[in-house]
MARLUM-547320 format. One record per residue (C-alpha): residue in three letters; z, y, x. Coordinates in steps of 0.2 Angstrom, whole numbers. Layout:
<rs>
   residuo       z       y       x
       ala       Z       Y       X
...
</rs>
This chain:
<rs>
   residuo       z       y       x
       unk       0       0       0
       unk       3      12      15
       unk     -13      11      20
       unk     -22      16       4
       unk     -10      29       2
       unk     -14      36      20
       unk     -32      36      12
       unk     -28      45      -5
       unk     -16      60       3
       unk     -26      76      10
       unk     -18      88      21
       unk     -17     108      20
       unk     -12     118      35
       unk      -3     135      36
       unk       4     147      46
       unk      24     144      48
       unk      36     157      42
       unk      50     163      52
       unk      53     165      71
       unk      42     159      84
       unk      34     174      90
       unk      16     175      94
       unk      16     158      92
       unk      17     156      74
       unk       5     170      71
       unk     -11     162      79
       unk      -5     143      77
       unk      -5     134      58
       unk      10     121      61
       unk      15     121      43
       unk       9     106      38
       unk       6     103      15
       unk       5      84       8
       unk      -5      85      -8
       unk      -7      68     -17
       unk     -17      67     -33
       unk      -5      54     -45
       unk     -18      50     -58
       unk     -33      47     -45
       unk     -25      35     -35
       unk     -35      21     -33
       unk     -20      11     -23
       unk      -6      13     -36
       unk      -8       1     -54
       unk      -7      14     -73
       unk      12       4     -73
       unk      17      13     -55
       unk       8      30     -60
       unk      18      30     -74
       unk      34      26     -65
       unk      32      39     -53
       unk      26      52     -66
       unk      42      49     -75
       unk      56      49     -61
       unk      45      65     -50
       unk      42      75     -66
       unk      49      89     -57
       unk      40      88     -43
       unk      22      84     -52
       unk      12     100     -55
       unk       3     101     -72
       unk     -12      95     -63
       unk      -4      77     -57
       unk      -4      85     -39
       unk      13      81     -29
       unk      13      93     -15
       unk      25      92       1
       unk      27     103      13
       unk      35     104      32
       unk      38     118      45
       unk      51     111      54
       unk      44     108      72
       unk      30     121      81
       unk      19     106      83
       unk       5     101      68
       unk       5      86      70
       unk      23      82      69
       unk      26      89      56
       unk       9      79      49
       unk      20      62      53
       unk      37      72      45
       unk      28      76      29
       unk      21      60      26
       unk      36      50      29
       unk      45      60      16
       unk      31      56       3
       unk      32      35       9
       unk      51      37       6
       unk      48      49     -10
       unk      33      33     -16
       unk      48      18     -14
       unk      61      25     -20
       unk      53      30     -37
       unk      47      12     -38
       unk      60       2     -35
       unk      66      -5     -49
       unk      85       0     -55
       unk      97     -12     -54
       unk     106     -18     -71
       unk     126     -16     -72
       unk     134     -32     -74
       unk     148     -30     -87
       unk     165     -36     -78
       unk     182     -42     -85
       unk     199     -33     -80
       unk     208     -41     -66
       unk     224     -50     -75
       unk     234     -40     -64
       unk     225     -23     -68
       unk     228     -25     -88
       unk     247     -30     -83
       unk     247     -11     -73
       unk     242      -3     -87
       unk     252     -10    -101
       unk     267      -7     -89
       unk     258      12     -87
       unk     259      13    -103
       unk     276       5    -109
       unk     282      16     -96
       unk     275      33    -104
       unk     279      28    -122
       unk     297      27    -116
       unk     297      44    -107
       unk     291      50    -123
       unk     305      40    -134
       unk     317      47    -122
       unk     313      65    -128
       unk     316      64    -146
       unk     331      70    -155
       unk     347      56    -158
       unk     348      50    -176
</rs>
């Protein structure tokens, strides 16, 4: 799958914000992932929906996921930065949630709270008024 992927991503480049001097305004090092979720040819209509669903906030309106990374003064490191984010973004939206299983209290943790409990009631019989 990553290697479809690699395929189906397109790269924009940019000039980096911040300090950096005359570097950063002659070199383009801020490197944008943009990744097209309803063309993929490598992901099946089950994962695009998937993905869709758990990155809705990320998705633009035209199914475009865009990444971005100015982190390092070199192109192509932030090029491998970038698309390692996506990779990690792609698996963890498709892997699959686990189910809770449904556990019984301990014996000893339903005996701790009935004593809790026995305990507070008679703090709270203590406190009314003698008859």
């Amino acid at each position: 799958m990553r290697d479809g992927l690699v395929k189906e991503v397109k790269y924009r480049t940019s000039r980096s914000s911040g300090a950096g001097g005359q570097h950063v305004n002659k070199v383009s090092t801020k490197v944008e992932l943009l990744f097209h979720v309803e063309r993929s040819e490598v992901l099946t209509e089950e994962q695009k929906s998937v993905i869709r669903n758990k990155l809705k906030n990320r998705i633009s309106k035209d199914g475009l996921l865009m990444l971005y990374c100015d982190e390092t003064r070199s192109q192509a490191k932030n090029k491998e930065i970038v698309f390692e984010r996506f990779m990690e973004l792609i698996e963890d939206a498709l892997k699959p949630k686990k189910k809770r299983k449904p556990t019984k209290p301990t014996r000893s943790s339903i005996e701790k709270r009935l004593k809790e409990k026995k305990k507070k009631s008679d703090k709270k019989d203590k406190r009314k008024k003698p008859e």
